[in-house]
C-alpha atoms as one frame of an Amber mdcrd trajectory, in Angstrom:
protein
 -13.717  26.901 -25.080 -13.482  28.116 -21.158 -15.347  30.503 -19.157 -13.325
  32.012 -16.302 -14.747  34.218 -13.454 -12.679  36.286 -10.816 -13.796  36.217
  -7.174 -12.230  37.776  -3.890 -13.407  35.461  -1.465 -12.505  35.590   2.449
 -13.921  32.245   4.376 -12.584  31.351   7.786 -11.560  28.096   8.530 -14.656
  27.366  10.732 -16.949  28.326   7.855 -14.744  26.145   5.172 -15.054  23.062
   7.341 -18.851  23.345   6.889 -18.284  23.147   3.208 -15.542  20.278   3.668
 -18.281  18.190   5.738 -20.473  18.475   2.861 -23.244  20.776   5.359 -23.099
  23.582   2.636 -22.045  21.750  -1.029 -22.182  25.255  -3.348 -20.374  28.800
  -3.047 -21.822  31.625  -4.155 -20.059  35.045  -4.911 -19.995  38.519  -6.327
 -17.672  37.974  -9.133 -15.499  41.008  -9.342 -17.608  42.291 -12.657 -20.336
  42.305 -10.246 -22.375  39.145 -11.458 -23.331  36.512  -8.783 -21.866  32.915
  -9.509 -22.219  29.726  -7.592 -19.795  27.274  -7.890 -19.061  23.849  -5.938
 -17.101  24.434  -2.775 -15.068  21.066  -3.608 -12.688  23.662  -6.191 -11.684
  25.756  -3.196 -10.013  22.409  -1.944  -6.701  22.966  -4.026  -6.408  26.476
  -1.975  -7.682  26.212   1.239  -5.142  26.736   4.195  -5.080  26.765   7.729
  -6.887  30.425   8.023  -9.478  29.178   5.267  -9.842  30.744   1.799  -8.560
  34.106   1.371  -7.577  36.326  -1.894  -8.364  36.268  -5.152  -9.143  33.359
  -7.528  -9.559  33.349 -11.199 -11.704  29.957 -11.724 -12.071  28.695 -15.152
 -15.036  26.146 -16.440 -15.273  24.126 -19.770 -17.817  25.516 -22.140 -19.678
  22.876 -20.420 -19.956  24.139 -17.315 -17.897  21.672 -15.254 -14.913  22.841
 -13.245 -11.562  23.042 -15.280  -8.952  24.818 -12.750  -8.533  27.524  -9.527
  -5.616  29.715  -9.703  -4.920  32.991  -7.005  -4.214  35.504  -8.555
């Protein structure tokens, strides 16, 4: 079984790269249900471009917890 959570996230490029140099290691969010979620910022690495991480992202976790897949919706 997965658990899936919808964020609309907007991080700059300058902000990502503090994520991608490992100063900042978790994400946290307003999913779009209103509940606050933390995640590791190594999923965003799939959809990060050169402006950073914009849109919205459906992320889905194993029952366990541990990351399964980022999609953009």
């Amino acid at each position: 079984m997965s658990n899936a959570i919808i964020v609309d996230l907007s991080i700059s490029a300058d902000d990502y790269l503090r994520y991608y140099s490992g100063q900042i290691k978790q994400v946290q969010a307003i999913t779009i249900d209103g509940r606050s979620a933390r995640f590791p910022a190594s999923v965003l690495q799939k959809v990060v471009d050169h402006r950073g991480v914009y849109g919205r992202f459906r992320i889905e976790f194993t029952g366990e917890g541990k990351f399964k897949r980022i999609e953009r919706l």
